[in-house]
C-alpha positions as CSV (number, residue, x, y, z in Angstrom):
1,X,8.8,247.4,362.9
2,X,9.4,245.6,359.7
3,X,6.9,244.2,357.9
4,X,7.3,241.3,356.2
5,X,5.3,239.5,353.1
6,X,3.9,236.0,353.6
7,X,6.1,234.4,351.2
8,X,8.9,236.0,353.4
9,X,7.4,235.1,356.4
10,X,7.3,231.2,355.6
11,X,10.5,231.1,353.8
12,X,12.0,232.4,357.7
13,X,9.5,229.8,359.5
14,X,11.3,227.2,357.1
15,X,14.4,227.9,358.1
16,X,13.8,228.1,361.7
17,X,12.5,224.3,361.3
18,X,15.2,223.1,359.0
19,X,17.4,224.8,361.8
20,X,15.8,222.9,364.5
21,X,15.5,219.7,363.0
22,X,19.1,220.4,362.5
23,X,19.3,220.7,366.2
24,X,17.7,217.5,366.8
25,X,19.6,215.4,364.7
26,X,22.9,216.4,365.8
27,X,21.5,215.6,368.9
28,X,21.6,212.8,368.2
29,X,25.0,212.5,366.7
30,X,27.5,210.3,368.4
31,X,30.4,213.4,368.5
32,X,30.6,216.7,367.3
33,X,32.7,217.3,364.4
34,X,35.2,220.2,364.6
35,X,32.9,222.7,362.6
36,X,30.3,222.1,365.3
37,X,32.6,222.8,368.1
38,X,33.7,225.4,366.9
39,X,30.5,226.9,366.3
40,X,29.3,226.2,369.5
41,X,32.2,228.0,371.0
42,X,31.5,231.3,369.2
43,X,27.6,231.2,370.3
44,X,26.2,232.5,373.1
45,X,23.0,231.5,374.6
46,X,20.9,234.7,376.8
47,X,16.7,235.3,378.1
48,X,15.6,237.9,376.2
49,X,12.3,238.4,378.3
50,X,12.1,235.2,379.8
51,X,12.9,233.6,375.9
52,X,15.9,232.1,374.1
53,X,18.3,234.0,372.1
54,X,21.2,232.7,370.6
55,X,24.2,235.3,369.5
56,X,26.3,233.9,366.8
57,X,29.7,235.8,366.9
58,X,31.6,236.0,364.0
59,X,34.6,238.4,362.7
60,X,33.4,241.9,363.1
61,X,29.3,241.2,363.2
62,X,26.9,238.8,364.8
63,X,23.7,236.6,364.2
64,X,21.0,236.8,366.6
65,X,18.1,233.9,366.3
66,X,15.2,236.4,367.9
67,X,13.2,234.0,369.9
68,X,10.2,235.0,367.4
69,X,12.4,233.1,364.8
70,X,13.8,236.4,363.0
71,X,17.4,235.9,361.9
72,X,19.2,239.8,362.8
73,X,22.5,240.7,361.2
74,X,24.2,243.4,363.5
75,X,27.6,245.0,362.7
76,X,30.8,245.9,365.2
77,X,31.5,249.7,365.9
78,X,34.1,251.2,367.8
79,X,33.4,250.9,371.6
80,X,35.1,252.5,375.0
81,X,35.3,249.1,375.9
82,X,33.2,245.8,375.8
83,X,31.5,244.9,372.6
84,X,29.3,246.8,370.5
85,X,27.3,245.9,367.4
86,X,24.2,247.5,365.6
87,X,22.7,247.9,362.4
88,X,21.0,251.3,362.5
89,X,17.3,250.2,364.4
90,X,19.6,247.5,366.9
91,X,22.1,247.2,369.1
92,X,23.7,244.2,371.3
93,X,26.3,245.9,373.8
94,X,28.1,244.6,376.8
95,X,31.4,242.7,377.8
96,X,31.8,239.0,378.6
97,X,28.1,237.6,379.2
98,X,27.1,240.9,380.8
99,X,25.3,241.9,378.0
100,X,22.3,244.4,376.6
101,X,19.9,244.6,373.6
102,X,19.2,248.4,372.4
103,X,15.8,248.5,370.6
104,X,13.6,251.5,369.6
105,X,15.9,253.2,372.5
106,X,14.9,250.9,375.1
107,X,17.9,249.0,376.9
108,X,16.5,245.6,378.0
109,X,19.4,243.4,379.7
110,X,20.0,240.0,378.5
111,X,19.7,237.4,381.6
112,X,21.3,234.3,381.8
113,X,23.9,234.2,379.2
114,X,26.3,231.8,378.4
115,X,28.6,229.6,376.4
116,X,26.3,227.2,374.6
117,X,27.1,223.7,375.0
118,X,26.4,221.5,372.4
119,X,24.2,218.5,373.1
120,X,25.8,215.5,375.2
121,X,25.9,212.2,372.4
122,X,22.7,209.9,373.3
């Protein structure tokens, strides 16, 4: 486990809220611009454990938003087939929304993904 200073730890709580309020707003946005869409299409919503996590795919890594509120770069290696991404202590594997989060060598399958769908304008 990483452990992370306070000053670290309330820049990443910051972010998360900026992020959310983020969220909100666009919420409330009349329509999504194309960056938006285009976001949403490369994001991918799962349960990890009964909580949101959202999978940001991007060319040859992704972004996980750990329900906890960490932000976790992984990286793409080689797979037989499917997708596979890790960064040495994680690793998200799977094909289509089948997928699986590798940590400390436990496999725990991610429930419920999907596309994410951006909010319907108010």
């Amino acid at each position: 486990m990483i452990r992370r200073s306070p000053v670290e730890r309330n820049r990443r709580v910051a972010a998360v809220l900026v992020l959310a309020a983020a969220a909100l707003l666009a919420g409330c946005a009349p329509k999504a611009n194309k960056e938006e869409v285009e976001a949403a299409r490369n994001t991918i919503v799962c349960r990890l454990d009964g909580e949101r996590l959202m999978i940001r795919l991007g060319a040859g890594e992704v972004r996980l938003l750990m329900p906890n509120g960490d932000i976790v770069n992984l990286y793409q290696i080689a797979a037989d087939s499917g997708m596979r991404y890790t960064n040495g202590m994680m690793e998200l594997r799977g094909r289509e929304m089948n997928l699986s989060l590798v940590r400390n060598g436990e496999v725990t399958k991610l429930d419920d993904c999907k596309q994410y769908e951006l909010p319907k304008p108010s």
